[in-house]
Residue frames as a rotation matrix with the C-alpha (Angstrom) as fourth column:
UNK 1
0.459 0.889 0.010 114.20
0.852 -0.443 0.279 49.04
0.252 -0.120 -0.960 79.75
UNK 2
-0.198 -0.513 0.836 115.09
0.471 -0.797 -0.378 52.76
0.860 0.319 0.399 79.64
UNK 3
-0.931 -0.358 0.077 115.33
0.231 -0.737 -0.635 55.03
0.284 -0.573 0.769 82.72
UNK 4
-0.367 0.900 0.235 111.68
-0.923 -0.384 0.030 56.89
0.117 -0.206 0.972 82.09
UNK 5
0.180 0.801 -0.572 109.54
-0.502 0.574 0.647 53.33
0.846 0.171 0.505 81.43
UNK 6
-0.079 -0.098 -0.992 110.73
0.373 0.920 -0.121 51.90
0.925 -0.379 -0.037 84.46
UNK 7
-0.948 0.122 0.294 109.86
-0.225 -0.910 -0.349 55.02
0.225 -0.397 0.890 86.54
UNK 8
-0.331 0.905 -0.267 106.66
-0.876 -0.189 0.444 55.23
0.351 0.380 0.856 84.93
UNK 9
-0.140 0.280 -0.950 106.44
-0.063 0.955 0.290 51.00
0.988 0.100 -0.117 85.46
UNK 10
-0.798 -0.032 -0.602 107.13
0.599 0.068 -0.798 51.80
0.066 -0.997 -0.035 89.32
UNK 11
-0.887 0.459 -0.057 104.52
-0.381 -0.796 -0.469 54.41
-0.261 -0.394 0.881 89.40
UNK 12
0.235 0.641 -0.731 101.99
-0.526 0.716 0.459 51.79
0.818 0.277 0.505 88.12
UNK 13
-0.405 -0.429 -0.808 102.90
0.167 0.834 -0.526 49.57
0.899 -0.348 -0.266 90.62
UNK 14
-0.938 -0.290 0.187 102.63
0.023 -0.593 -0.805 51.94
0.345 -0.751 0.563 93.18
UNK 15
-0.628 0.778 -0.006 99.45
-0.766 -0.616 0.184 52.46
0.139 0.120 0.983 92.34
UNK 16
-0.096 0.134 -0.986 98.49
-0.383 0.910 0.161 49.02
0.919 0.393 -0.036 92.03
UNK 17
-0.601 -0.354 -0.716 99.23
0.494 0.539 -0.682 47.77
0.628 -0.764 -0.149 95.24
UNK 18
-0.988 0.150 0.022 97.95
-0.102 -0.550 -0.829 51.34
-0.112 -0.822 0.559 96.63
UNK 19
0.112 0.994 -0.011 94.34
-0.909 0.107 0.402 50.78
0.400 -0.035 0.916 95.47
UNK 20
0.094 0.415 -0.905 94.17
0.084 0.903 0.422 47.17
0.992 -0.116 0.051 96.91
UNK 21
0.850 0.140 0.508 94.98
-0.408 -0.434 0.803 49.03
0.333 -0.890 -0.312 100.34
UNK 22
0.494 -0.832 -0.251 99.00
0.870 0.472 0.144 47.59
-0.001 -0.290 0.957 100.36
UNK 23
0.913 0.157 -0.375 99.65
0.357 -0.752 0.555 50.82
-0.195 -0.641 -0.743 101.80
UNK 24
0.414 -0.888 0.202 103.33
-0.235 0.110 0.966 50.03
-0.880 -0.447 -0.163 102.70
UNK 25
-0.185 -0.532 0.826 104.26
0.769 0.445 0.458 48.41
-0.611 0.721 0.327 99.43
UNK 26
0.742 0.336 0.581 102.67
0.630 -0.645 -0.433 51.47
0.229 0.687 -0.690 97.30
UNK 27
0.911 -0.366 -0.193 105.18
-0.256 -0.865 0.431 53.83
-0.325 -0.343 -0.881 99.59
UNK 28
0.205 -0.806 0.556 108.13
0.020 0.571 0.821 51.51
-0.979 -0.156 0.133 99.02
UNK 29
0.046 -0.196 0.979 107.86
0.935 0.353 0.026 51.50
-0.351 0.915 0.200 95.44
UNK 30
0.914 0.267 0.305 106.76
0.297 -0.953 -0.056 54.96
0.275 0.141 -0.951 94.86
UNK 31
0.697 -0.705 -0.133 110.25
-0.578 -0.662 0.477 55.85
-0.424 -0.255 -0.869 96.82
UNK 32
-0.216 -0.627 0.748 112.31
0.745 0.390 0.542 53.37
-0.632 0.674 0.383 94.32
UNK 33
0.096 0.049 0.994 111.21
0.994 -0.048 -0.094 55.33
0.043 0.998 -0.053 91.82
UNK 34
0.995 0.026 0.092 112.54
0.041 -0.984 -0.172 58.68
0.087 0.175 -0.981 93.56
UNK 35
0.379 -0.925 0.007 115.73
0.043 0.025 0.999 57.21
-0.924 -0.378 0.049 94.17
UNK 36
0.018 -0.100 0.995 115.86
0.987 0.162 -0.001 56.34
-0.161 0.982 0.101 89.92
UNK 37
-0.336 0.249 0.908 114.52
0.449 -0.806 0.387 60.15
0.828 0.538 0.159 89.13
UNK 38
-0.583 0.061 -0.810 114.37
0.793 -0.173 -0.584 62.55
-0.176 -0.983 0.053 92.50
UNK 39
-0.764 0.501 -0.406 112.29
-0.482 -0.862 -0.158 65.21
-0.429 0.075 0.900 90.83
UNK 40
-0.587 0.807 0.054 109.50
0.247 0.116 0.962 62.87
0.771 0.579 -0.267 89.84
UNK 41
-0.809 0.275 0.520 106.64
-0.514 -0.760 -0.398 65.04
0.285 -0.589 0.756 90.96
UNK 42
-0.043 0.841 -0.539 103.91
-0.322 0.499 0.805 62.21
0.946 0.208 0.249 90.22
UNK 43
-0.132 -0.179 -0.975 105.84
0.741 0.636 -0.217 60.11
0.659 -0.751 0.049 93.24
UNK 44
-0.832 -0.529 -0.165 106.11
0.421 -0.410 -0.809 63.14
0.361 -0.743 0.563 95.27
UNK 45
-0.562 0.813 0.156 102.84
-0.631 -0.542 0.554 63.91
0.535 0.213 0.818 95.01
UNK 46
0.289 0.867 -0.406 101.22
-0.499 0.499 0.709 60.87
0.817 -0.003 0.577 96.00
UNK 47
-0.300 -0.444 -0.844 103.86
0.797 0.370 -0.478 59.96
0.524 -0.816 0.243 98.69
UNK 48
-0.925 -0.013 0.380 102.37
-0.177 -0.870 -0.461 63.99
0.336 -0.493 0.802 99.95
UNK 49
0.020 0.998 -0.061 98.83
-0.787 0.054 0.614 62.98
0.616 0.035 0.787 99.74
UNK 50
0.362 0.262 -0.895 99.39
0.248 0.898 0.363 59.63
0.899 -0.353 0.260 101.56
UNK 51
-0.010 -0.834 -0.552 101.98
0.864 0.271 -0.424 60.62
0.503 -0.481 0.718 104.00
UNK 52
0.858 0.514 0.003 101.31
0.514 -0.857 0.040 64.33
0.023 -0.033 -0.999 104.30
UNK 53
0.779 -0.627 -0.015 103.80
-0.526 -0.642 -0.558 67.50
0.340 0.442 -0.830 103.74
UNK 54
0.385 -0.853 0.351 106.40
-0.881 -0.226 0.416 66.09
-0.276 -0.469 -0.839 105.94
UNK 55
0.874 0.485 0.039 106.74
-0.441 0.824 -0.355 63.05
-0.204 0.293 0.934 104.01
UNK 56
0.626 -0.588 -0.512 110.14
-0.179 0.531 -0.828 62.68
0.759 0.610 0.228 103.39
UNK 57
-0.467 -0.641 0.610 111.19
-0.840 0.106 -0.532 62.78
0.276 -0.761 -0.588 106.71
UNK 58
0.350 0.617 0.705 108.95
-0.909 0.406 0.096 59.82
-0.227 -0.674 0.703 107.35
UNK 59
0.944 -0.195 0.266 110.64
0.266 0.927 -0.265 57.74
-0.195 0.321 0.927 104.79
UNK 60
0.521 -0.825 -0.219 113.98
-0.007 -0.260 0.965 59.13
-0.854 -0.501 -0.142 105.70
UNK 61
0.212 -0.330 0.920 114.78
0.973 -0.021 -0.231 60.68
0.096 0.944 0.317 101.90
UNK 62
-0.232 -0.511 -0.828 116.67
0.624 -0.731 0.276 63.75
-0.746 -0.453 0.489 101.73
UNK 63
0.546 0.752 -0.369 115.12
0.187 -0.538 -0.822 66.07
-0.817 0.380 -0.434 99.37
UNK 64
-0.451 -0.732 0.511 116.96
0.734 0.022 0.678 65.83
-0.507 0.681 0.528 95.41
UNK 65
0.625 0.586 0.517 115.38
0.745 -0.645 -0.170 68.95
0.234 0.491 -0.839 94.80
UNK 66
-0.327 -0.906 -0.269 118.45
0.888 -0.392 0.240 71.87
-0.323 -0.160 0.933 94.13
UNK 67
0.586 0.416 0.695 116.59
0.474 -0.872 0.122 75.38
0.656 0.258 -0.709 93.24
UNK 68
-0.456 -0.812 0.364 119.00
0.536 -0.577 -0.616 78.42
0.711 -0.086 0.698 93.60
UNK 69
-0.635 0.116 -0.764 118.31
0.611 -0.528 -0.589 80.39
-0.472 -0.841 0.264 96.13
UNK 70
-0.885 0.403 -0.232 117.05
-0.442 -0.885 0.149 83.62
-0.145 0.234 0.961 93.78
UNK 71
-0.766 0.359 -0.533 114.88
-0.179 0.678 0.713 80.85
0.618 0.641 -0.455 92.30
UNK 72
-0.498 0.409 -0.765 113.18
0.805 0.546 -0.232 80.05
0.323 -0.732 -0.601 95.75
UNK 73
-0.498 0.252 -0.830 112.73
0.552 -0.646 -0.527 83.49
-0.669 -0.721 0.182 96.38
UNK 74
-0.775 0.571 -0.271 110.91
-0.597 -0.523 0.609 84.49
0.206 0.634 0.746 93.67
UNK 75
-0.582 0.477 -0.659 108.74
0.057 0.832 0.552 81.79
0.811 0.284 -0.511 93.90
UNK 76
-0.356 0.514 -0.781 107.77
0.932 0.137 -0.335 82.47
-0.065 -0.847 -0.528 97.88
UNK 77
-0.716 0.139 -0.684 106.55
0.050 -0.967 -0.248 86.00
-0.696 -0.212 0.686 96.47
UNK 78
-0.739 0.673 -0.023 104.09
-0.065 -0.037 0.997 84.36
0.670 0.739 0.071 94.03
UNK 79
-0.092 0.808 0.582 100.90
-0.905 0.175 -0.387 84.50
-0.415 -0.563 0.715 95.43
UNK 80
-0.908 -0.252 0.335 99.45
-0.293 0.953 -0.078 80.87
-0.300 -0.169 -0.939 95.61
UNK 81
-0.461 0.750 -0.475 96.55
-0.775 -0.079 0.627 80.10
0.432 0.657 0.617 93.24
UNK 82
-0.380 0.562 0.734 93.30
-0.663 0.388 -0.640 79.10
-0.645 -0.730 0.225 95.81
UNK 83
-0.891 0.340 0.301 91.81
0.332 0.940 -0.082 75.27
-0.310 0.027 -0.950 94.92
UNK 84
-0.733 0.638 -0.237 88.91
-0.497 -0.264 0.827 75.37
0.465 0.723 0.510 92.58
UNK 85
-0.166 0.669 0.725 85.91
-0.878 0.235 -0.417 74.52
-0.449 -0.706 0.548 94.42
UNK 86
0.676 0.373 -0.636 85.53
-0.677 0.654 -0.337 71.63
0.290 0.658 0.695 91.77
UNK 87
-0.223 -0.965 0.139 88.83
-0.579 0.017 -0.815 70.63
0.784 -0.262 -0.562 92.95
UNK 88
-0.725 0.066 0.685 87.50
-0.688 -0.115 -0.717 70.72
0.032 -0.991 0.129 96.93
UNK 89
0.045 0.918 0.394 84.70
-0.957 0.153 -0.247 68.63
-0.287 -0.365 0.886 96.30
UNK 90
0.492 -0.589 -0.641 86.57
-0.189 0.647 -0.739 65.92
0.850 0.485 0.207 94.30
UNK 91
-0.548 -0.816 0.185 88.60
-0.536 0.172 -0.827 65.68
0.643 -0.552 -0.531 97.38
UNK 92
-0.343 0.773 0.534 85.70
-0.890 -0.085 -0.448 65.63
-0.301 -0.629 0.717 99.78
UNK 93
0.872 0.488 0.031 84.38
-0.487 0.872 -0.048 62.25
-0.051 0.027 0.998 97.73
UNK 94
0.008 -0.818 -0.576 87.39
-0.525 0.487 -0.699 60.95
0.851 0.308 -0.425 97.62
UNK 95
-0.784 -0.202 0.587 87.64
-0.578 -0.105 -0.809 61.11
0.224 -0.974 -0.034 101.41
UNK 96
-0.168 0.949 0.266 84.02
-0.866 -0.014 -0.500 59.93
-0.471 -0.314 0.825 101.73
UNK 97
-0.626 -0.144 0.767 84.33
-0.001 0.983 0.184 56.77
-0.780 0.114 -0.615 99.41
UNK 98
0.583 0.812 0.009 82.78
0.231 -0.156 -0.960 58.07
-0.779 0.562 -0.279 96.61
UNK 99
-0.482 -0.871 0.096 85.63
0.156 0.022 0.987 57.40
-0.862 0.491 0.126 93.65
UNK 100
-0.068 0.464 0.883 83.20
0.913 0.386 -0.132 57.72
-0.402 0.797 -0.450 91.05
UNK 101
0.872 0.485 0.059 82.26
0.485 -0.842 -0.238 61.25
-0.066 0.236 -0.969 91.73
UNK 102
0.571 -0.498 -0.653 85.40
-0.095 -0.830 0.550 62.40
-0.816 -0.252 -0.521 92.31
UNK 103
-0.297 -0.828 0.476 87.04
0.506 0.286 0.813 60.98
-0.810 0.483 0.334 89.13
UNK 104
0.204 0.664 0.719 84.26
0.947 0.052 -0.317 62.64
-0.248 0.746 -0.619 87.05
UNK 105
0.876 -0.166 -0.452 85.52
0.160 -0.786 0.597 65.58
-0.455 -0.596 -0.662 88.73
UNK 106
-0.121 -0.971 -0.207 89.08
-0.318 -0.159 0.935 65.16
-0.940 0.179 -0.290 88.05
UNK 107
-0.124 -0.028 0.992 88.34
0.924 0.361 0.126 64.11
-0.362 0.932 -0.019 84.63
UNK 108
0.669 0.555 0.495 86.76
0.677 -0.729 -0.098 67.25
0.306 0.401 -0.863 83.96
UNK 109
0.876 -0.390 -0.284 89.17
-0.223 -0.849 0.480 69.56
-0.428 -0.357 -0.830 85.90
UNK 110
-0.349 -0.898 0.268 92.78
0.264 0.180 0.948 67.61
-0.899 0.401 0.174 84.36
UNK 111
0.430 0.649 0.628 90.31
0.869 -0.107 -0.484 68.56
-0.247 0.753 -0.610 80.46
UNK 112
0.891 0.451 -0.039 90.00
0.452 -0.892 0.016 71.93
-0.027 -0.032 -0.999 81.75
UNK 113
0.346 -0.920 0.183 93.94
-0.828 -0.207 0.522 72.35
-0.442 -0.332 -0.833 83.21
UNK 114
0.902 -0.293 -0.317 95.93
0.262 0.955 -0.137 69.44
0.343 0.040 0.938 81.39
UNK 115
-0.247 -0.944 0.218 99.56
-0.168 -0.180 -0.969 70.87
0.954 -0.276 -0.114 82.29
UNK 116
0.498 0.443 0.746 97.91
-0.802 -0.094 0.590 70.69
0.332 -0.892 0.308 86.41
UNK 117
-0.826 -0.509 -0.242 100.31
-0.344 0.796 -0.498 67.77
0.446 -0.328 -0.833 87.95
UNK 118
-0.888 0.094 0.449 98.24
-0.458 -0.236 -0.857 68.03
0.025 -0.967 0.252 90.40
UNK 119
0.072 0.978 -0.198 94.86
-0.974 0.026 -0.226 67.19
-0.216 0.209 0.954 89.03
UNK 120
0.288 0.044 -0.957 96.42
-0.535 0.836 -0.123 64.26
0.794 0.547 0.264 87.08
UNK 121
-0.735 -0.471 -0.488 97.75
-0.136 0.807 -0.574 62.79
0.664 -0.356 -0.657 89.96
UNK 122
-0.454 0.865 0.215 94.51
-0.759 -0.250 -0.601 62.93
-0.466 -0.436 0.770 91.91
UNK 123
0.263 0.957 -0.122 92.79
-0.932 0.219 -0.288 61.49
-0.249 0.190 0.950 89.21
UNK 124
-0.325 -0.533 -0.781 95.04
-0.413 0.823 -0.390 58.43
0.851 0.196 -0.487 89.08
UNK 125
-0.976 0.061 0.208 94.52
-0.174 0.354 -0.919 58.21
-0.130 -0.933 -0.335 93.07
UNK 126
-0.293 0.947 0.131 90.67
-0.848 -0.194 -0.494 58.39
-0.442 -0.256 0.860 92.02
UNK 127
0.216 0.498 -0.840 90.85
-0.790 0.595 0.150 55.53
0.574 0.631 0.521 89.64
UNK 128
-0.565 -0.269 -0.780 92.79
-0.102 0.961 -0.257 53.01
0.819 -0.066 -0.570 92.04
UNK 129
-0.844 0.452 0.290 90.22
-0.518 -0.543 -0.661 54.34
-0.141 -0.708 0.692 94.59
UNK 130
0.370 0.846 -0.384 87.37
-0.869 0.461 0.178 53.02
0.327 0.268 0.906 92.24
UNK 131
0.230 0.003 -0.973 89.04
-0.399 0.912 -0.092 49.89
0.888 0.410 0.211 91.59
UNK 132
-0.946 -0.264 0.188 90.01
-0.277 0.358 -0.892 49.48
0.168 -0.896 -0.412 95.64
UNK 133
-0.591 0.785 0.184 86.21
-0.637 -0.316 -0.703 49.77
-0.494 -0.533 0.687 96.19
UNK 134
0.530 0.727 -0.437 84.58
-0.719 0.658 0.222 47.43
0.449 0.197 0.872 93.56
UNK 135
-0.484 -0.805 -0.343 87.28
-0.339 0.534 -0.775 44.96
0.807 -0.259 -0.531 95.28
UNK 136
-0.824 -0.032 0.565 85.92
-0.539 -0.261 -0.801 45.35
0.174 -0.965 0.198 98.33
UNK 137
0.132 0.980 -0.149 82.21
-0.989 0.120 -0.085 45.60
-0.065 0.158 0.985 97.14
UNK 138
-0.059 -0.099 -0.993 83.06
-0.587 0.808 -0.045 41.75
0.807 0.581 -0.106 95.71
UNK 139
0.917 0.082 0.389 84.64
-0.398 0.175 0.901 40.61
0.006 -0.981 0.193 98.67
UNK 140
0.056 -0.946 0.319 88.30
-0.164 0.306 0.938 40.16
-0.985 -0.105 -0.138 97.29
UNK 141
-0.059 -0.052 -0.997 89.90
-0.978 -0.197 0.068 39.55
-0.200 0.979 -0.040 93.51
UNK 142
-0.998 -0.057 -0.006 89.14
-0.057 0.967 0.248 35.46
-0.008 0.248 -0.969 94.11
UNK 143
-0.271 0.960 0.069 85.50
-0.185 0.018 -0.983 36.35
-0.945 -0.279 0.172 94.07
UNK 144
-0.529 0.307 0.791 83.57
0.835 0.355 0.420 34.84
-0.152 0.883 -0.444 90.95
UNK 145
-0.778 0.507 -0.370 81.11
-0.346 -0.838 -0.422 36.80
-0.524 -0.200 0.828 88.92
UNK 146
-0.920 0.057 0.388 78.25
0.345 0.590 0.730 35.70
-0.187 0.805 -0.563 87.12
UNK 147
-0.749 0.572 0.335 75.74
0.093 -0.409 0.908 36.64
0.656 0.711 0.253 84.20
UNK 148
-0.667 0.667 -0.332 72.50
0.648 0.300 -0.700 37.93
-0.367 -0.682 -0.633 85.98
UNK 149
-0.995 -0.017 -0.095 70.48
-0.065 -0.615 0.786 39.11
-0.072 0.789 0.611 82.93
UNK 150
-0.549 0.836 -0.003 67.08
-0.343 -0.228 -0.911 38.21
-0.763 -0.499 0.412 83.92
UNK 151
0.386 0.505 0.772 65.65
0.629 0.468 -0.621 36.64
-0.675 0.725 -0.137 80.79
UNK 152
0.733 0.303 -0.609 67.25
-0.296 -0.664 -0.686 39.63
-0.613 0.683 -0.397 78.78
UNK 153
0.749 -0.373 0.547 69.17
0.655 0.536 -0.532 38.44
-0.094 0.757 0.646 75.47
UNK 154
0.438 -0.534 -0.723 72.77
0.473 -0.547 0.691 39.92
-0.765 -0.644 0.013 75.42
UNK 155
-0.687 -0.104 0.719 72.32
0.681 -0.437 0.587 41.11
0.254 0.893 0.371 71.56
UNK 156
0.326 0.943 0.070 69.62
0.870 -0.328 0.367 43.09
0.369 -0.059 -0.928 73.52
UNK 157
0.680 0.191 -0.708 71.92
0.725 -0.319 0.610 45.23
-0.109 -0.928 -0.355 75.49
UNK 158
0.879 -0.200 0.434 74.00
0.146 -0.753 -0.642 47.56
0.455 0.627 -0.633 73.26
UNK 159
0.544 -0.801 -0.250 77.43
0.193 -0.170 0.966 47.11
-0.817 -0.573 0.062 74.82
UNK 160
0.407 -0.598 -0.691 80.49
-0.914 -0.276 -0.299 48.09
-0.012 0.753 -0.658 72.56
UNK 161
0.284 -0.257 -0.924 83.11
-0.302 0.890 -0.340 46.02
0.910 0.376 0.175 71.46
UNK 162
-0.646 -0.643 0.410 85.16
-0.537 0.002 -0.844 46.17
0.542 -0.765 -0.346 74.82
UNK 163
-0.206 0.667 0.716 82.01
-0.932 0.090 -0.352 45.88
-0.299 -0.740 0.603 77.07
UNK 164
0.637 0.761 -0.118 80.68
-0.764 0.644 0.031 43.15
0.100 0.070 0.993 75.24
UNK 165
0.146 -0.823 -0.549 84.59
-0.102 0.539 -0.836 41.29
0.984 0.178 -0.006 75.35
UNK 166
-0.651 0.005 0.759 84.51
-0.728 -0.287 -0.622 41.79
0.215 -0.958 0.191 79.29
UNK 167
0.166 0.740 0.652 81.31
-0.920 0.354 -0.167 40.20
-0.354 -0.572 0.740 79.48
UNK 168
0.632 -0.086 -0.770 82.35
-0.708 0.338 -0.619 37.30
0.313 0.937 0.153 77.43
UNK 169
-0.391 -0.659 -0.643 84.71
0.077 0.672 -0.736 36.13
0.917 -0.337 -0.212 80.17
UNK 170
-0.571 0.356 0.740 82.21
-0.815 -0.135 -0.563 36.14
-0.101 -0.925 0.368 82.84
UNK 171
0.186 0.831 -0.524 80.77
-0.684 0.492 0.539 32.66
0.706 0.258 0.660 82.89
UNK 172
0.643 0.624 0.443 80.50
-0.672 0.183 0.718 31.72
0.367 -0.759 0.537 86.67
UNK 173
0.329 -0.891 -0.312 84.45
0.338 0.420 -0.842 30.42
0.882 0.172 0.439 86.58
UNK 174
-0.101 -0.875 0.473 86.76
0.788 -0.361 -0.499 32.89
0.607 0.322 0.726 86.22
UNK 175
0.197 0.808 -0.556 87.40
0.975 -0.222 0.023 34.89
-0.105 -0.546 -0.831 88.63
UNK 176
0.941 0.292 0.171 87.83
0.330 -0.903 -0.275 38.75
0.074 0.316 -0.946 89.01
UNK 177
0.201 -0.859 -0.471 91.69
-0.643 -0.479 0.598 38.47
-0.739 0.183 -0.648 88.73
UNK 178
-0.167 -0.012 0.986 91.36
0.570 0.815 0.106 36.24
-0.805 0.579 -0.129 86.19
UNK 179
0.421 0.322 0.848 88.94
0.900 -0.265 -0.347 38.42
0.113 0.909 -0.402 83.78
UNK 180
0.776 -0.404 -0.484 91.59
-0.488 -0.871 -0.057 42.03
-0.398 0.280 -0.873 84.77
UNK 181
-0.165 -0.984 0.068 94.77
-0.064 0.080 0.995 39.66
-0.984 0.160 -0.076 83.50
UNK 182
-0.336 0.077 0.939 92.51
0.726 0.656 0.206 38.73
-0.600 0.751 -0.277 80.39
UNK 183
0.675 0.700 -0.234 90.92
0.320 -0.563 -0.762 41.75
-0.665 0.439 -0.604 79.92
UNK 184
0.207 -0.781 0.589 92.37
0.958 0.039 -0.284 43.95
0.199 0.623 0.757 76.76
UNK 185
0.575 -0.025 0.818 92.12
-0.236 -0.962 0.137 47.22
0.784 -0.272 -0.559 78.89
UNK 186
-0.806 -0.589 0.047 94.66
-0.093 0.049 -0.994 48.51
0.584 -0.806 -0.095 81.74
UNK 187
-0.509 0.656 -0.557 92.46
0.779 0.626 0.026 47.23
0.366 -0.421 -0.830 85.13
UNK 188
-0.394 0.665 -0.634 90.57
0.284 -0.568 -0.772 50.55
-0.874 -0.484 0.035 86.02
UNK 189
-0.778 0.355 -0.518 89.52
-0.595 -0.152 0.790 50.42
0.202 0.922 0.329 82.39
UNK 190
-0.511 0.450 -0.733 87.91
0.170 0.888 0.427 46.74
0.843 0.094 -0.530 83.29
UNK 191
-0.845 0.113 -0.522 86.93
0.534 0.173 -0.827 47.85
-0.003 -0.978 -0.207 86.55
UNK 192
-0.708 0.669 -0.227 84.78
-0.635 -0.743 -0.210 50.83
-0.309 -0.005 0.951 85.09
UNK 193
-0.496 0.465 -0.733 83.13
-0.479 0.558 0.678 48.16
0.724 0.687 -0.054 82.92
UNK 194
-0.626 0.142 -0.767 82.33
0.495 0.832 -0.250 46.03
0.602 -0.536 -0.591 85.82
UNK 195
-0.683 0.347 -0.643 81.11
0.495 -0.428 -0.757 48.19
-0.538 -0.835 0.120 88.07
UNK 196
-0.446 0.737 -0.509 78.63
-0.859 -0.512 0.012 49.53
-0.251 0.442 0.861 85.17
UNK 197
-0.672 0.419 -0.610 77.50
0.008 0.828 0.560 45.99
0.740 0.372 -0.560 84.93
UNK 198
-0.638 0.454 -0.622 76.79
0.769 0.414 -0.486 45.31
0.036 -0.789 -0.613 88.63
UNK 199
-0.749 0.480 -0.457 74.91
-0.183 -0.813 -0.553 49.02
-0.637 -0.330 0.696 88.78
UNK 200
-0.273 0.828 -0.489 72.92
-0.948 -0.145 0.285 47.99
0.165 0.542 0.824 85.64
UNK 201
0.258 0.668 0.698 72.10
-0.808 0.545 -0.223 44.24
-0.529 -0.506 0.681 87.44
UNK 202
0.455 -0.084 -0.887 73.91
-0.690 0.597 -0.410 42.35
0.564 0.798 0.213 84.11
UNK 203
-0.345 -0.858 -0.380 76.25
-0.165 0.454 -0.875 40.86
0.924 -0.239 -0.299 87.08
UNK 204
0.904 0.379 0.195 76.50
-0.324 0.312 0.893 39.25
0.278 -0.871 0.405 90.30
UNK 205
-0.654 -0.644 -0.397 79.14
-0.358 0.726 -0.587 37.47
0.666 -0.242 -0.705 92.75
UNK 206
0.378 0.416 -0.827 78.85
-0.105 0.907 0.408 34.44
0.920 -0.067 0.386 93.44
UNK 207
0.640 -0.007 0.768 78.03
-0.764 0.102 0.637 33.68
-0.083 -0.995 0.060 97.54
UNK 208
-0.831 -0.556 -0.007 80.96
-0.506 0.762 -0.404 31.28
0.230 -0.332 -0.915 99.27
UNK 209
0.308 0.664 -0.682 79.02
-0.071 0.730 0.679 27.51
0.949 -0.161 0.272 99.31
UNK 210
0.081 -0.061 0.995 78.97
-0.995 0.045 0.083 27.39
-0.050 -0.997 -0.057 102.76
């Protein structure tokens, strides 16, 4: 495995861990993958956003950023370019537990700006956000789901292919780390799916038999 894909593989990871709320393991990995590549801004980004500015003193990393001097000083004479209010409010649900809205948000602002680090790395934190939250909603990834379609016939319900391959491995088993290892989408693909089931009632988890 080359240099960049195992970066990239650690910054998945990172994520991974950080939406199930493994805090500590999301930071830990996230700084493997500045020791590999010290200018990766993705990691530095999301180790700022968790940690805040002073972040590398917290995880005792010395800063592998080298910018000449003239370099630095031009740069502290740009004016700073103020946070789209679209931006601010995306944050604001983030903060509030509301990962849907803000990813629609960042979807729409990372459209509008793709070159924006920023935005894109947001809207990563927004997807492992979602997928921390239907987690939750369940009650863990050993929770079960199952069909709750009400009498309606599931040629009745216009899903695509994906949606309708998702539902296909709900049948009152398997549970919800089961059907993200099976699914054929990365898991905040499978998660969006899910979580448009349970809003449209096609799903359920199953209660612990007491």
């Amino acid at each position: 495995m080359d240099k960049q894909r195992k970066i990239q593989k650690l910054v998945e990871q990172g994520l991974y861990h950080y939406g199930l709320g493994e805090s500590e393991i999301a930071i830990d990995v996230w700084k493997q993958a500045l020791e590999l590549d010290p200018e990766c801004e993705v990691c530095r980004e999301y180790l700022s956003i968790e940690l805040g500015p002073d972040w590398e003193e917290k995880i005792g990393l010395k800063s592998g950023k080298t910018e000449p001097a003239v370099a630095k000083a031009s740069r502290m004479d740009e004016p700073e370019k103020p946070l789209r209010d679209e931006f601010k409010l995306a944050q604001q649900h983030l903060k509030t537990g509301k990962p849907e809205l803000a990813h629609s948000l960042f979807m729409s602002l990372t459209a509008s700006d793709p070159g924006n680090s920023l935005y894109h790395s947001y809207l990563e934190l927004s997807k492992v956000a979602f997928f921390k939250k239907l987690v939750n909603q369940a009650g863990g990834l050993l929770k079960v789901p199952e069909l709750n379609l009400g009498g309606r016939k599931i040629t009745e319900l216009n899903l695509n292919e994906e949606e309708g391959f998702i539902l296909s491995l709900i049948n009152g088993e398997m549970t919800l780390e089961n059907i993200l290892s099976l699914a054929p989408l990365p898991p905040f693909g499978t998660v969006f799916i899910l979580e448009k089931f349970l809003r449209s009632n096609l799903i359920r988890f199953k209660e612990d038999k007491k």
